[in-house]
C-alpha positions in Angstrom: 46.8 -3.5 -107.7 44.1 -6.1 -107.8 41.8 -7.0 -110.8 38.7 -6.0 -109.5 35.2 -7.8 -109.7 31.9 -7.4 -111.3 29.0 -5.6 -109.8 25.7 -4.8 -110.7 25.0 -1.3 -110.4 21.5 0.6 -110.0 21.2 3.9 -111.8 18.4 6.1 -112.7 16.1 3.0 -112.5 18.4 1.1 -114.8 20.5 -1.6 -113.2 24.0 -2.6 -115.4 27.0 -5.1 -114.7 30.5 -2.9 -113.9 33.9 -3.9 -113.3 35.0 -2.4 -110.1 38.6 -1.6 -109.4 40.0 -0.1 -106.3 42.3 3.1 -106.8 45.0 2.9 -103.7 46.9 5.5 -105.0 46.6 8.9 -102.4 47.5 11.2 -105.2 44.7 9.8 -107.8 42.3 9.3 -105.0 42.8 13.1 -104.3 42.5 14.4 -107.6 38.9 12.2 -107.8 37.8 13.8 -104.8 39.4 17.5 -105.5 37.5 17.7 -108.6 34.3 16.6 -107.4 34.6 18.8 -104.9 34.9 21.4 -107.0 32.2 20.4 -109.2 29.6 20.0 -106.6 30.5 23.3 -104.7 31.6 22.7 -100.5 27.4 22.3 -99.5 26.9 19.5 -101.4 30.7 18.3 -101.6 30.7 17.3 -98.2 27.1 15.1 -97.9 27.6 13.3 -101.1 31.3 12.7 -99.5 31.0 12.3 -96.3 33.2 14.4 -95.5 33.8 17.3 -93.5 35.7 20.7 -94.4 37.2 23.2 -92.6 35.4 26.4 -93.1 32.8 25.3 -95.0 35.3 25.8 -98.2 37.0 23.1 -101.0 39.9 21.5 -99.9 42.6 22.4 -102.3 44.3 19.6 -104.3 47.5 19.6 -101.4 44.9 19.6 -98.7 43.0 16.3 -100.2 46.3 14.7 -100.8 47.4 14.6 -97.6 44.1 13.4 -95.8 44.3 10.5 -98.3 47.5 9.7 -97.0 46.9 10.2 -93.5 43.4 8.8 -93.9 43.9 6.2 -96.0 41.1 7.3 -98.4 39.6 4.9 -101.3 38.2 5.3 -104.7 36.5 2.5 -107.1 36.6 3.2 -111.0 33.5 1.7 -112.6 34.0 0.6 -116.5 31.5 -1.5 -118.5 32.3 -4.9 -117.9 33.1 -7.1 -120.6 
């Protein structure tokens, strides 16, 4: 895993340095996406995503852990940086 860089990031007006890290792993990467999927309903899953779903539903957890694999999908974790 690499160590990441800095970044400055603009929220709600306010912008703040982060340390971003890259998340490779398909299984963590799914569980990020399953669960903001979930949180955000299908609707408004998919355009904050960018993804698609099949009948308009949530992917379960097995279904988002195998597009990672086959897709290759990314996450970034954002701490404060130090």
């Amino acid at each position: 895993m690499r160590t990441g860089a800095n970044a400055d990031v603009l929220w709600d007006g306010e912008t703040t340095t982060m340390r971003g890290e890259l998340i490779r792993d398909p299984a963590a990467v799914a569980d990020l996406y399953h669960r903001a999927a979930e949180s955000y309903g299908a609707k408004k899953a998919q355009h904050m995503t960018g993804l698609k779903f099949r009948d308009n539903r949530v992917p379960t957890l097995e279904e988002f852990v195998e597009a990672a694999q086959r897709e290759g999908m990314r996450a970034v974790r954002l701490t404060p940086a130090q």
